[in-house]
C-alpha positions in Angstrom: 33.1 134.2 93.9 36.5 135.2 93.0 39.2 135.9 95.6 41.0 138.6 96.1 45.0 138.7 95.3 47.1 138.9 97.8 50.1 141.2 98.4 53.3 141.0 99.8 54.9 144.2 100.3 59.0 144.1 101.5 60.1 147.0 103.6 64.0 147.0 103.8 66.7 148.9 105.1 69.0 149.1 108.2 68.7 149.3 112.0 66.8 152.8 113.3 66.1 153.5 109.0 62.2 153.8 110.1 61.0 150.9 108.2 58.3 149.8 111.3 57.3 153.7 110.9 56.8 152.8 107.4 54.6 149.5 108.0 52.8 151.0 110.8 51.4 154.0 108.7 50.5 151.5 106.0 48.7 149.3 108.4 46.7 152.9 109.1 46.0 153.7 105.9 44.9 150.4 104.7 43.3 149.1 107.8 40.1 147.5 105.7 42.6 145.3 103.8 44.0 143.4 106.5 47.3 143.6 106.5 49.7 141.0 108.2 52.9 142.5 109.9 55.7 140.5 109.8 59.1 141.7 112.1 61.9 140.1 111.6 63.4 141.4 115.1 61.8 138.5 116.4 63.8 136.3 115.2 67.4 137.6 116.2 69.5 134.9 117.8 69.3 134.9 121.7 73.1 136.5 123.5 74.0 132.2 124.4 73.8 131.4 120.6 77.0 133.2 120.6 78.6 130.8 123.5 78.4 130.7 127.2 77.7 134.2 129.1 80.4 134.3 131.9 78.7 137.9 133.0 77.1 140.8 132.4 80.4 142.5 131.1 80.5 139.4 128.6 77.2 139.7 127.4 77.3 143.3 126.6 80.3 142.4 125.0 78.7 140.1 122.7 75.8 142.5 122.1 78.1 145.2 121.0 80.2 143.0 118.8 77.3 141.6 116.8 76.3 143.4 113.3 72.3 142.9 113.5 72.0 144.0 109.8 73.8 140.7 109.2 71.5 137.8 108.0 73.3 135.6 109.8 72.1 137.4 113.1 68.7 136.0 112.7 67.5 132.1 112.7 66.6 131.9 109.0 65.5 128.5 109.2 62.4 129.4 111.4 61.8 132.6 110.0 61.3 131.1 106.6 59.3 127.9 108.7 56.7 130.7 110.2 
């Protein structure tokens, strides 16, 4: 019996640009396929990966000062390891 390819389809594009809108209405429209949904928002550094957190003023500091849309915002390695 021969298997079925497999797919990989890349969304791209930057923070708020509607690609899990995108994904989502794929997922609907292909539900028999079984699609896989992979977010890469789960793999954004955690606020102490940027250094010690003296307080709350500190943190937001650090959350407002880092560019998400960077690569190097995310933990590659065990992105690429999942």
């Amino acid at each position: 019996m021969a298997k079925e390819p497999a797919y990989l389809i890349a969304i791209s594009g930057g923070s708020g640009s509607g690609k899990s809108t995108i994904a989502e209405a794929l997922i609907k429209r292909c539900s028999e396929a079984g699609i896989t949904l992979f977010r890469e928002d789960g793999y954004y550094w955690p606020a102490a990966h940027y250094g010690p957190i003296r307080d709350e003023a500190h943190r937001l500091k650090i959350i407002s000062e880092t560019n998400y849309d960077a690569p190097q915002s995310k933990e590659l390695e065990r992105m690429t390891a999942d």
